[in-house]
C-alpha positions, 0 to 999 in steps of 0.5 A: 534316064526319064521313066514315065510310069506305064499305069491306069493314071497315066493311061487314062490322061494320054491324048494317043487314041485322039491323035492326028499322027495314028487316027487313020492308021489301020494298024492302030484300029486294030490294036484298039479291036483287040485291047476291046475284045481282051477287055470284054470278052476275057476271063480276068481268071484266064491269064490272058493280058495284053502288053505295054507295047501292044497298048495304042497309047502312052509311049513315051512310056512303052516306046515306039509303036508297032504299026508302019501306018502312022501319018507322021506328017500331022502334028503330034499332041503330045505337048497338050497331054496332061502326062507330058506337062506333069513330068515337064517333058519339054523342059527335059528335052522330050522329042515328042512323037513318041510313037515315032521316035520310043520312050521319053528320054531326057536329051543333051543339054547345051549351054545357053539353050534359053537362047534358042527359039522354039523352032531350034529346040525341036531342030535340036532334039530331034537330031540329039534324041536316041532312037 
């Protein structure tokens, strides 16, 4: 299975927070109040962190988002983000919409996929990606 690394390099690449898919959620707008407020207004001393999966961006390290607010019928950036063209996401059969469909996997592979046109590749992951 693929693992894409949950740290400052990766997070300060991802494209989430500008994403058309999450960019009118509330749910989102909130979890960006709360990652302020923890980052601001918090003793580093205290003990108080905020998980991956409250984090409001990189999941196709940390997996689907938490919010039901995300307006799935834009389109995702996540092939113009540095992170998935470093780990060449679309070559391992990524689904893209990782805030929808969890973590980067690596999909099936079948045979004479250099055939396929890019319409049919995303078809195709989309119905073989494990959700």
């Amino acid at each position: 299975m693929l693992k894409i690394d949950f740290n400052r390099e990766n997070l300060d690449k991802c494209l989430c927070p500008g994403c058309p898919v999450q960019k009118e959620s509330n749910c989102i707008k909130d979890q960006v109040i709360e990652m302020e407020e923890v980052s601001h207004d918090i003793d580093i001393d205290s003990g108080v962190m905020i998980g991956p999966d409250e984090v409001p961006k990189l999941y196709c390290s940390t997996g689907k988002s938490k919010c039901n607010d995300l307006y799935t019928h834009e389109e995702c950036q996540c092939p113009q983000c540095d992170v998935w063209k470093e780990n060449d996401l679309e070559a391992r059969g990524a689904p893209a919409y990782f805030c929808v469909n969890g973590r980067a996997v690596e999909c099936c592979k079948i045979t004479g996929d250099e055939d396929f046109d890019a319409k049919s590749r995303e078809m195709r992951r989309t119905y073989y990606t494990p959700i």
